[in-house]
C-alpha positions in Angstrom: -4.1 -10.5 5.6 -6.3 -6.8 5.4 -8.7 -8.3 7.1 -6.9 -8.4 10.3 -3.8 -5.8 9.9 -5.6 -3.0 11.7 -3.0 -1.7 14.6 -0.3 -3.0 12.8 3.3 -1.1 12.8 5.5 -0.5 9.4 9.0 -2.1 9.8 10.4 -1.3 7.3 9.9 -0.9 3.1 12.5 -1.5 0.3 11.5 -1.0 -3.6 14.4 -2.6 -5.8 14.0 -3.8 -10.1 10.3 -4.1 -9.7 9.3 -5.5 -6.3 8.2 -3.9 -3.1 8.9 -5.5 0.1 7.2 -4.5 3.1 7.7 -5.5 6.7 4.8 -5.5 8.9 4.5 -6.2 12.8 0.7 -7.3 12.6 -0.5 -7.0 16.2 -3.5 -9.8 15.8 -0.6 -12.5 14.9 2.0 -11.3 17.2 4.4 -11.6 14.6 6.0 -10.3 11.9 5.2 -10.2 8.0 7.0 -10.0 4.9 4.9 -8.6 2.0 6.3 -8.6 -1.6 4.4 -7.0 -4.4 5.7 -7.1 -7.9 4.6 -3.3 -9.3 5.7 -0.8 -11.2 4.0 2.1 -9.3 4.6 3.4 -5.8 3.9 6.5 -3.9 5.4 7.2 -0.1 4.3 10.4 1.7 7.9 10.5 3.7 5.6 13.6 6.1 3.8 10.4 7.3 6.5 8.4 8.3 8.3 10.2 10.8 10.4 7.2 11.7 8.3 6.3 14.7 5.9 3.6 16.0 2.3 6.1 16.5 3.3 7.3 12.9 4.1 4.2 11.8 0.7 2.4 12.9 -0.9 1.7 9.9 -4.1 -1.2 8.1 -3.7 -3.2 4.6 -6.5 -1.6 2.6 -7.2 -3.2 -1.1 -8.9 -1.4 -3.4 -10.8 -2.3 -6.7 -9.6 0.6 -9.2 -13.1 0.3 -11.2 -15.1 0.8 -8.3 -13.3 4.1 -7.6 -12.4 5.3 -10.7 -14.0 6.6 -13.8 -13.1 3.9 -17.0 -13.6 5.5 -20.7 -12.1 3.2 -23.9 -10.4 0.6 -21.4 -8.6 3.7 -19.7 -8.8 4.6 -15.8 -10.1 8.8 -16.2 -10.0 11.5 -13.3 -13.0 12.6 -11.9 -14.4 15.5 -13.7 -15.9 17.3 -10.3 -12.6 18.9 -8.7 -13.3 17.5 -5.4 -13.9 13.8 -6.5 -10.8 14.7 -8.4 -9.1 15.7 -4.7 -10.4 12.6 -3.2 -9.2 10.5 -5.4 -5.3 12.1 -5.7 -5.9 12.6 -1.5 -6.4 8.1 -1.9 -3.4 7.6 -4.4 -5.7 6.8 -7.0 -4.2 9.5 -9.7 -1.8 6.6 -9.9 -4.0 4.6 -12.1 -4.9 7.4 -14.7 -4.2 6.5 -18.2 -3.5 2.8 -17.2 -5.6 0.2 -19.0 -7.7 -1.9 -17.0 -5.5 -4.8 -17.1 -2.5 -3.4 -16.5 -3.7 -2.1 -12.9 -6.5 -3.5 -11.2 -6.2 -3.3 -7.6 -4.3 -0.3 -4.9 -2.6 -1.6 -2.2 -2.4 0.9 0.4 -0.9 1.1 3.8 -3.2 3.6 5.4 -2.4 5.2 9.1 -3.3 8.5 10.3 -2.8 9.1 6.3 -1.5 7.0 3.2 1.9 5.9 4.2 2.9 3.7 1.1 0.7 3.2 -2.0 1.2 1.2 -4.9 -0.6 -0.2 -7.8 -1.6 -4.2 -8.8 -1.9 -5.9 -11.6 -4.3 -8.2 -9.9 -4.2 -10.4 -6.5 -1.4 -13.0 -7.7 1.4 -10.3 -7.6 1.2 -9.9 -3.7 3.3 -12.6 -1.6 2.9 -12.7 2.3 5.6 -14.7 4.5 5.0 -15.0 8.5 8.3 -14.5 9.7 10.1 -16.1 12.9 9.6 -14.1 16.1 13.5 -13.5 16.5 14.0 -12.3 13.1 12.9 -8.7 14.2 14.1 -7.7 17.4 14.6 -4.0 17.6 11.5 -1.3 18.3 12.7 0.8 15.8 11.5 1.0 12.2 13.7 0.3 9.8 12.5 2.7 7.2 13.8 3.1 3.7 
């Protein structure tokens, strides 16, 4: 599904006891998507998301936590250099620090003209994806929230 989300428009985004749902309109499928990740940690820059389409236009990216992040003992670590240190909180990946490798291995991050909506993984398995009819998302609007 990240491989072909580029262009795709943020519907709408609900975190309730443990599960994110996000709906995506993914331009490639001309259709609708429901994405469900079980997590306990999520970050949304609300400046991003100015309840609009151009704001809203956003990619899947996945990333692997070790191959961005510093591990010492088991434990993810912030960069020592205070810019990798910027990137990495500029990324979302501050979420991760002090969290053992197996509690967080992946970021899934819904990345625009910024990071709209962040969250961490356990691994691959906690991410659903639903196609959903055509008529079960009729308005323009996003439905933010």
């Amino acid at each position: 599904m990240a491989a072909i989300s580029g262009d795709s428009t943020l519907r709408y985004y609900h975190y309730q006891q443990g599960v994110l749902s996000i709906v995506l309109d993914v331009y490639e499928l001309h259709q609708s998507a429901l994405i469900r990740v079980r997590t306990d940690q999520v970050a949304v820059d609300n400046r991003a998301l100015k309840h609009n389409s151009v704001s809203c236009t956003c990619f899947i990216e996945l990333t692997e936590l070790s191959t961005v992040l510093a591990v010492q003992h088991g434990v993810y670590v912030p960069s020592p250099d205070f810019g990798g240190l910027m990137q990495q909180v500029r990324n979302h990946h501050h979420l991760a620090y002090g969290r053992r490798l197996g509690e967080a291995k992946l970021l899934l991050a819904l990345r625009g003209s910024g990071s709209l909506l962040t969250c961490l993984l356990p691994d691959s398995s906690a991410v659903t994806v639903e196609l959903l009819a055509a008529e079960t998302n009729q308005t323009n609007e996003p439905l933010l929230g």
